[in-house]
C-alpha positions as CSV (number, residue, x, y, z in Angstrom):
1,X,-20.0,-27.2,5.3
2,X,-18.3,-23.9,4.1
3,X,-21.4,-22.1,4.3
4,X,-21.9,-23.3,7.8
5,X,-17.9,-22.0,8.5
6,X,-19.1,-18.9,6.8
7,X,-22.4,-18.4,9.3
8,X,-20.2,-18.9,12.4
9,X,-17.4,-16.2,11.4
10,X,-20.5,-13.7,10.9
11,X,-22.2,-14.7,14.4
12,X,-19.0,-14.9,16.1
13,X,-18.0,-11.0,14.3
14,X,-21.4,-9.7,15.2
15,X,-21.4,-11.0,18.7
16,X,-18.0,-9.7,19.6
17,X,-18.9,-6.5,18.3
18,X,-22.2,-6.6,20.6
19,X,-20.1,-7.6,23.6
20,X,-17.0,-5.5,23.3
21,X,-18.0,-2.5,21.3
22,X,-15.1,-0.3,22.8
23,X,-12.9,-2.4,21.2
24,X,-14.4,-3.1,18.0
25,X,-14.7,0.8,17.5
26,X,-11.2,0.9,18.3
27,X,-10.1,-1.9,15.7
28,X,-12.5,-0.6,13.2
29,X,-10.9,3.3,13.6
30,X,-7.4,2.0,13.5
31,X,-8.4,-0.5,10.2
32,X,-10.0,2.3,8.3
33,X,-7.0,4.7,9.5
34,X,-4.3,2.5,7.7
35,X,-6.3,2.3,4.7
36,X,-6.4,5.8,4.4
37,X,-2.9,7.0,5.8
38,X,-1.1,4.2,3.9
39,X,-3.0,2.4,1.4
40,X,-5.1,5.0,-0.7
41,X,-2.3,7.4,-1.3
42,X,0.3,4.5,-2.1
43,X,-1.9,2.5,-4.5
44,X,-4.7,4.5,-5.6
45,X,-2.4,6.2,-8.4
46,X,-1.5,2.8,-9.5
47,X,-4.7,1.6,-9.9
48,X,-5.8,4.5,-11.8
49,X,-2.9,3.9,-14.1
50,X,-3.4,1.0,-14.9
51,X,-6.8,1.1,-15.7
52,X,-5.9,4.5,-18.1
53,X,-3.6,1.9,-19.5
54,X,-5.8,-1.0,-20.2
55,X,-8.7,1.2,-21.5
56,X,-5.9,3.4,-24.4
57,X,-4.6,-0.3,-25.6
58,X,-1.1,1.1,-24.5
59,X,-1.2,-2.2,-22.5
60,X,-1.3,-4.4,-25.5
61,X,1.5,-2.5,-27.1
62,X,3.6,-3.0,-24.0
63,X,2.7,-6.9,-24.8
64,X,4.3,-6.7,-27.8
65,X,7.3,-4.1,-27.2
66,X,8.5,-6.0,-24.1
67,X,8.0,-9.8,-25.1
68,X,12.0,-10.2,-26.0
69,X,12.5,-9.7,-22.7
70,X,9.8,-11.5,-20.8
71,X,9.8,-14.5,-23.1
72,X,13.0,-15.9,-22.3
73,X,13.0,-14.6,-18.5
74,X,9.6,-15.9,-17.1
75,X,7.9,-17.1,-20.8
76,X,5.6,-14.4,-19.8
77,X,3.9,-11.9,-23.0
78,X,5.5,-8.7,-22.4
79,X,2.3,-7.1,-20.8
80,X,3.0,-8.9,-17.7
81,X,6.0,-6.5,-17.0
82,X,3.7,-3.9,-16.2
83,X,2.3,-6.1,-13.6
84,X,6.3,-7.3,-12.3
85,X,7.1,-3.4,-12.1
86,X,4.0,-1.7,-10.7
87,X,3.2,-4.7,-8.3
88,X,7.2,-4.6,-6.8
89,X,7.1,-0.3,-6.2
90,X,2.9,-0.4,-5.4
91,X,2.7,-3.1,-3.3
92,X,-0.3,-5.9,-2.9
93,X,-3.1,-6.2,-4.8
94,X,-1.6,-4.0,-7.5
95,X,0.1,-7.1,-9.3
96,X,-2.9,-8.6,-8.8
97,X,-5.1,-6.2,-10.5
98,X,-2.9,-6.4,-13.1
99,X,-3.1,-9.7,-13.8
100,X,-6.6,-10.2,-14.1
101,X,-7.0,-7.1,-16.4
102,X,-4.9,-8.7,-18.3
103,X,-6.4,-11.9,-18.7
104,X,-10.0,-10.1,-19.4
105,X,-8.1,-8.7,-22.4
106,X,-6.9,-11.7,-23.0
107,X,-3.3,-10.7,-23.1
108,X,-2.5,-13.5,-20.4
109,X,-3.5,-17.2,-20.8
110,X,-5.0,-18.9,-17.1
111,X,-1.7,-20.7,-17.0
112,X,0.5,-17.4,-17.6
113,X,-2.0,-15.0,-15.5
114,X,-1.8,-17.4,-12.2
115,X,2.0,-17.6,-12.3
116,X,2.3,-13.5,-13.0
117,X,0.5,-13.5,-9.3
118,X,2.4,-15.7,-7.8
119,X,5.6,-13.4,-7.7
120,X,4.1,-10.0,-8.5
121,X,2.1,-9.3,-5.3
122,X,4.4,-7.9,-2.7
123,X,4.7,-5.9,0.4
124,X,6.1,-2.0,-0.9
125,X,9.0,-0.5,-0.4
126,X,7.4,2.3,1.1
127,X,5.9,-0.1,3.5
128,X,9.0,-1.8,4.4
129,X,11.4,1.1,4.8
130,X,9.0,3.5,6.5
131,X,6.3,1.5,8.1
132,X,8.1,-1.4,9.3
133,X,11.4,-0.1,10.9
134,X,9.4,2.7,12.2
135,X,7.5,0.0,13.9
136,X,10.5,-1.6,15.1
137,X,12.5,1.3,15.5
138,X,16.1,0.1,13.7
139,X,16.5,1.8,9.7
140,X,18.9,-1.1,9.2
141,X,16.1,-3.7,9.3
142,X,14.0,-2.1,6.2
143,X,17.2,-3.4,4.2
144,X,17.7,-6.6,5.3
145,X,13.8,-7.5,4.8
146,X,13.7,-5.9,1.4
147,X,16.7,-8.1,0.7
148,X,14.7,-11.4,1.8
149,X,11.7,-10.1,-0.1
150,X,12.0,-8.9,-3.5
151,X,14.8,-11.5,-4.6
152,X,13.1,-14.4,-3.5
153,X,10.4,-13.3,-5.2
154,X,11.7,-12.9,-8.6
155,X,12.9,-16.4,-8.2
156,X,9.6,-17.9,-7.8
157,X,8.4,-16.1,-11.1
158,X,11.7,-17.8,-12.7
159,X,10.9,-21.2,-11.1
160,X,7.7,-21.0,-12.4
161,X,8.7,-20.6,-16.1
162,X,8.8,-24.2,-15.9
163,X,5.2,-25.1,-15.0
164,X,4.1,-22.8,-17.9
165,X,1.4,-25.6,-19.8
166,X,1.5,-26.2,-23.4
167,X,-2.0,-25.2,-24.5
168,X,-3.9,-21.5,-24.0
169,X,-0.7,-19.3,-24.7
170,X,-1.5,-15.6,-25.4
171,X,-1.5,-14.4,-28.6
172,X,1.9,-12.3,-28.3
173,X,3.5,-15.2,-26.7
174,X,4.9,-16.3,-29.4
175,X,5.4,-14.0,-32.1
176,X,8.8,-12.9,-32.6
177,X,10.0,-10.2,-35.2
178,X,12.9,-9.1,-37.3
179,X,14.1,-5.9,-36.0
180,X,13.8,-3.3,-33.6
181,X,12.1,-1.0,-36.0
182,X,9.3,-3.6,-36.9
183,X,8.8,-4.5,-33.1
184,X,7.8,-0.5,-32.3
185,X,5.5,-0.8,-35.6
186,X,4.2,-3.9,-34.5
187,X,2.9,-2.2,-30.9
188,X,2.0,1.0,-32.4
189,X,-0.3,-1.1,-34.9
190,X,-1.7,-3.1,-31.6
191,X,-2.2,0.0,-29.5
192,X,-4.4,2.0,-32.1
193,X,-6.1,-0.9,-33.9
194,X,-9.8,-0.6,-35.4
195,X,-11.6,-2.8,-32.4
196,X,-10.3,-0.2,-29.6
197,X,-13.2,2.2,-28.9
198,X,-12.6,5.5,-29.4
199,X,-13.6,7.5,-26.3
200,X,-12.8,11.2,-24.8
201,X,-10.2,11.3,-22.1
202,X,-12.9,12.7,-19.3
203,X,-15.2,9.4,-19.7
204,X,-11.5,7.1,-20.0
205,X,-10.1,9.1,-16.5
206,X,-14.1,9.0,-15.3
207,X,-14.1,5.0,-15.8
208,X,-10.6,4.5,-14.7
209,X,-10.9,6.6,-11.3
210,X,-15.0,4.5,-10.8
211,X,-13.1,0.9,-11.3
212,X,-10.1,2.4,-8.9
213,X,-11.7,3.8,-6.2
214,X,-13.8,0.7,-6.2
215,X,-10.6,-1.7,-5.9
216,X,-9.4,0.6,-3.2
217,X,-13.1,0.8,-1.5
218,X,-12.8,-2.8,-1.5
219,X,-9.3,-3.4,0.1
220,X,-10.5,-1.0,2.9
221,X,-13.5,-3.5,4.0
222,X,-11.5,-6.4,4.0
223,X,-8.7,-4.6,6.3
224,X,-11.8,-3.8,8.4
225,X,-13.2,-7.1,8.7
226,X,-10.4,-8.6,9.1
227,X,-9.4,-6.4,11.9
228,X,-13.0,-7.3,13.7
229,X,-12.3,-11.4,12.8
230,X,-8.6,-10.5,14.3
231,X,-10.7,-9.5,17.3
232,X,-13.2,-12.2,17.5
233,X,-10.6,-14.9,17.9
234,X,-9.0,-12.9,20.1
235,X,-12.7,-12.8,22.4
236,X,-13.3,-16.7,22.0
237,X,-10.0,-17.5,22.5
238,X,-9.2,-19.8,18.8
239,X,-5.7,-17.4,18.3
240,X,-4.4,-19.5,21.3
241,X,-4.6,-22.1,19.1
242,X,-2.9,-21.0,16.3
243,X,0.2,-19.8,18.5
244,X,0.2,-23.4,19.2
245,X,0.2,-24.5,15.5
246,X,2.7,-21.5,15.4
247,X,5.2,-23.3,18.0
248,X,6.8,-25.4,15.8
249,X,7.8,-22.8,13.5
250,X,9.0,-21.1,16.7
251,X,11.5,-24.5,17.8
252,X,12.4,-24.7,14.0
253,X,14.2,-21.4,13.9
254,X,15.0,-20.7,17.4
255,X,12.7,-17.8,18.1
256,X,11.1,-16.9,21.4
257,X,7.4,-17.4,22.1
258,X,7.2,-14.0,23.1
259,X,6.4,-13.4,19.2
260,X,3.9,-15.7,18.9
261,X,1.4,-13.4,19.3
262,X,2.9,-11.4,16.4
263,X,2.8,-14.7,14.1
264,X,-0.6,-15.0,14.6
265,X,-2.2,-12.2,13.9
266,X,0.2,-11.4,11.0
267,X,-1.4,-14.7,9.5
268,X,-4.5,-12.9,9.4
269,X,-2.8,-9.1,8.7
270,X,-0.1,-7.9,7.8
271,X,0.1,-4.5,9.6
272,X,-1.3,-5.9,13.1
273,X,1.0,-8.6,13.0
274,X,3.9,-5.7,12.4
275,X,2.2,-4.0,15.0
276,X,1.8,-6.8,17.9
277,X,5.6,-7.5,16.5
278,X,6.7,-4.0,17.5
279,X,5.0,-4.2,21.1
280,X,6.5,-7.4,22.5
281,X,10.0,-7.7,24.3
282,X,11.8,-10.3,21.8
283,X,15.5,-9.2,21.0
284,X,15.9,-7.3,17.4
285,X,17.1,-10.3,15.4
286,X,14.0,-12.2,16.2
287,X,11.6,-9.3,15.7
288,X,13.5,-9.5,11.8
289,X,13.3,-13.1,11.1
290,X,9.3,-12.7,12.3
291,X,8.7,-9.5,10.3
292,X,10.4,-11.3,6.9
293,X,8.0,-14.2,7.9
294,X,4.9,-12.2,8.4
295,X,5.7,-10.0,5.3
296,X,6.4,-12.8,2.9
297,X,3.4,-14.7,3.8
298,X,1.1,-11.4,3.6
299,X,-1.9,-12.3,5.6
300,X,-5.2,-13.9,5.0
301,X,-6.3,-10.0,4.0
302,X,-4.6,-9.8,1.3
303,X,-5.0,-13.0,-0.4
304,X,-8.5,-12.2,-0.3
305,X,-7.9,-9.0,-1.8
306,X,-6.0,-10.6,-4.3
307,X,-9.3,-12.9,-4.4
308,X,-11.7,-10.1,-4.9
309,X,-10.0,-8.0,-7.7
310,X,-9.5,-11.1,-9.6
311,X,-13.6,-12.5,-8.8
312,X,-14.4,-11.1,-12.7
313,X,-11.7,-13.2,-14.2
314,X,-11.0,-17.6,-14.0
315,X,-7.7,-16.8,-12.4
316,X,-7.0,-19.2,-9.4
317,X,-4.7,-18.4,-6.7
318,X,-2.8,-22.3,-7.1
319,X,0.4,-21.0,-7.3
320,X,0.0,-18.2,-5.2
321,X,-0.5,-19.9,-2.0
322,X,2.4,-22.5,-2.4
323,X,4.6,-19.9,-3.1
324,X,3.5,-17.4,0.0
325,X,4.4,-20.8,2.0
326,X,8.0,-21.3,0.6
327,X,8.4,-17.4,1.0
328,X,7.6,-17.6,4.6
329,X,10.3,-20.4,4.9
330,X,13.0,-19.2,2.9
331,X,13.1,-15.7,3.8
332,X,14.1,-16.3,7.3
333,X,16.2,-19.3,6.6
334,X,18.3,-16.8,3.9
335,X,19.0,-14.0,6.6
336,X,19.8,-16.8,9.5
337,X,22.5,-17.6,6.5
338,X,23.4,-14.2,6.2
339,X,23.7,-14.1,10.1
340,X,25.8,-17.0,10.3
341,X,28.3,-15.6,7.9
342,X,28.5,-12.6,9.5
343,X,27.4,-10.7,7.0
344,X,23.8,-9.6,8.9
345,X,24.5,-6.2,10.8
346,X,21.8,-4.0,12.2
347,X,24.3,-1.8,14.5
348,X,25.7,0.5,11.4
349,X,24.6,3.9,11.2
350,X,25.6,4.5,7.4
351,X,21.6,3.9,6.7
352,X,20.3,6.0,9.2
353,X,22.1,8.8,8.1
354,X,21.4,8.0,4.4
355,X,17.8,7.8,5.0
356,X,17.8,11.6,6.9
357,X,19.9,13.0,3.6
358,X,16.7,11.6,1.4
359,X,14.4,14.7,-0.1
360,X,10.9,14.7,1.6
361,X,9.1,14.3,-1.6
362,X,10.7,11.2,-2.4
363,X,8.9,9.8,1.0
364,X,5.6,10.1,-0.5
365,X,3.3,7.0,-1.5
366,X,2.6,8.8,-5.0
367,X,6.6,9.3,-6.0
368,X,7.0,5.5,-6.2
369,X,5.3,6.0,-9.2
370,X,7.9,7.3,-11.2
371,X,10.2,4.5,-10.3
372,X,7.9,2.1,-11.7
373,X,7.6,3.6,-14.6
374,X,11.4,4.2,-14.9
375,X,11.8,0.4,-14.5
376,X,9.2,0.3,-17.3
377,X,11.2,1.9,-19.4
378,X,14.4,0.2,-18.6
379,X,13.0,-2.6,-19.5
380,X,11.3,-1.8,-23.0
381,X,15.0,-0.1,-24.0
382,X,16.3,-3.8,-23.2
383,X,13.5,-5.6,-25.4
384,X,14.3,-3.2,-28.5
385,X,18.4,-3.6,-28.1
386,X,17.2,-7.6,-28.1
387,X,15.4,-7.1,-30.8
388,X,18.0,-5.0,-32.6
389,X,20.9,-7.6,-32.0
390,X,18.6,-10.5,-33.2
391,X,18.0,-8.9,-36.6
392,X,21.8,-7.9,-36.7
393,X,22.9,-11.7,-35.9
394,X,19.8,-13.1,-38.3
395,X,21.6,-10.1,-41.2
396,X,25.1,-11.5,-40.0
397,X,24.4,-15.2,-40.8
């Protein structure tokens, strides 16, 4: 049966494109446009990163160095901050490449890696300040959604500590250690042990940049068949249907059906729904509570981006799903609280003017880099002070 679903989405792509090839040139220009105006530049350093990372064992030293903190926060090795901090500032699939290098390495256990994608995959920042309220033409909104974004999802990720199995723990998981001092050792010891192979930096940035550029060439064709599916249901007429599925959702939270078109193709992807979400005549507040939906669910493409970078690995997406479905609930429910205390403002100009006072350079996709690896850092100075106060309490007693 799924291979029969799988046939029809082909025919139905291929005749579409036969039929309408105006417009199929047209979605395939403005797909491969994106991906290379937006998504190369803003996640092709972080994938390269990573990989560097992975391939020096820094990563396994980071498993070690940063498990006082993760432990007790998401029972989580430390490793999987890498994937929390990059995957918040790169945006989706970074957290998801993450995970599953992580679980080849076997620094993440099945149970650990599928809860580390469950909160680690997000829309950037970039994405949401820039992209979005460009899109819908109000600074103030980029605020509010980031505010119904990232917090909710670092409270799946502390939800989930409780679903986190009793058998297949990573090694680090549970190793603790006496000091501060011993915990750096520790790392150092892990990061240039015997079994790493010891290769010249040009073949370790030639293998990182192959695997990257292949992760990126990868997200590009999904954004570009998705765009000709998006098009396709469009022709036959099935995205009627899902605005009715949609209409519900649409009663439920008071929202117009003027942005059930944007609902609908933002199930599919993310940047058409924005797009289709910019272009119809709803009032402002319902163009937010639809772009908090459409971000926190992600789209269709991007779980099977997700899918793809982790095809190597036996991660499953089982928490993933459920948790892009409670997103797209709670986010607008929080900021319909927020309205109703009065608290939700998107006439102030403070933002507006704050944004025009920001350096240029700090506007580009590769500067978010630095912040995630600032937050990096902040993070491993917090492990060691843990891990300096537990040996001074365990020298105390």
């Amino acid at each position: 049966m799924m291979n029969i679903f799988r046939i029809l989405i082909a025919l139905g792509i291929f005749l579409t494109t036969l039929s309408q090839p105006s417009e199929a040139l047209a979605a395939t220009q403005g797909a491969l446009g994106s991906w290379w105006r937006n998504v190369v530049p803003a996640l092709l350093p972080f994938f390269i990163l990573t990989e560097f990372l992975s391939r020096t064992g820094l990563i396994k030293a980071l498993s070690i160095w940063l498990g006082p903190i993760m432990q007790p926060l998401f029972r989580l090795p430390g490793a999987a901050a890498l994937g929390v901090c990059l995957g918040f500032f790169a945006g989706s699939p970074t957290g998801g490449a993450i995970a599953g290098q992580l679980r080849q390495q076997g620094l993440l256990s099945r149970n650990e890696g599928e809860r580390l994608l469950a909160f680690c995959n997000n829309a950037g920042p970039l994405y949401i300040m820039l992209t979005v309220t460009a899109a819908l033409g109000q600074p103030e909104i980029g605020v509010w959604l980031a505010l119904a974004h990232y917090p909710l999802n670092l409270l799946w990720g502390l939800l989930l500590r409780f679903w986190n199995g009793q058998a297949g723990k990573s090694q680090t998981a549970t190793q603790t250690y006496a000091s501060a001092g011993q915990l750096l050792a520790a790392g150092w010891q892990a990061a240039l042990g015997r079994n790493r192979p010891n290769q010249p930096l040009s073949l370790l940035l030639k293998e990182s940049s192959l695997k990257a550029l292949t992760n990126i060439g990868m997200i590009g064709a999904f954004m570009l068949v998705f765009s000709l599916l998006l098009l396709s249901l469009r022709h036959f007429g099935l995205l009627n249907l899902l605005q009715l599925a949609l209409l519900p959702l649409c009663r439920l939270l008071n929202l117009p059906d003027e942005v059930l078109p944007a609902l609908a193709d933002g199930c599919f992807e993310m940047t058409l729904g924005i797009d289709a979400l910019a272009a119809c005549s709803a009032p402002l507040n319902a163009k937010l509570l639809c772009a908090a939906i459409i971000l926190a669910w992600s789209g269709l493409s991007i779980h099977c981006q997700i899918a793809g970078v982790l095809a190597e690995t036996d991660l499953t997406l089982r928490y993933y799903l459920p948790c892009r479905l409670l997103h797209a609930l709670a986010a607008p429910t929080l900021l319909l609280f927020c309205q109703s205390q009065g608290w939700l403002s998107l006439s102030s100009s403070w933002f507006a003017t704050a944004v025009q006072s920001v350096p240029a350079w700090l506007l580009l996709p590769g500067a978010l880099l630095l912040p995630g690896l600032l937050s990096l850092g902040a993070l491993l100075a917090i492990s060691l002070a843990i891990a300096g106060r537990r040996a001074h309490f365990k020298h105390c007693g």
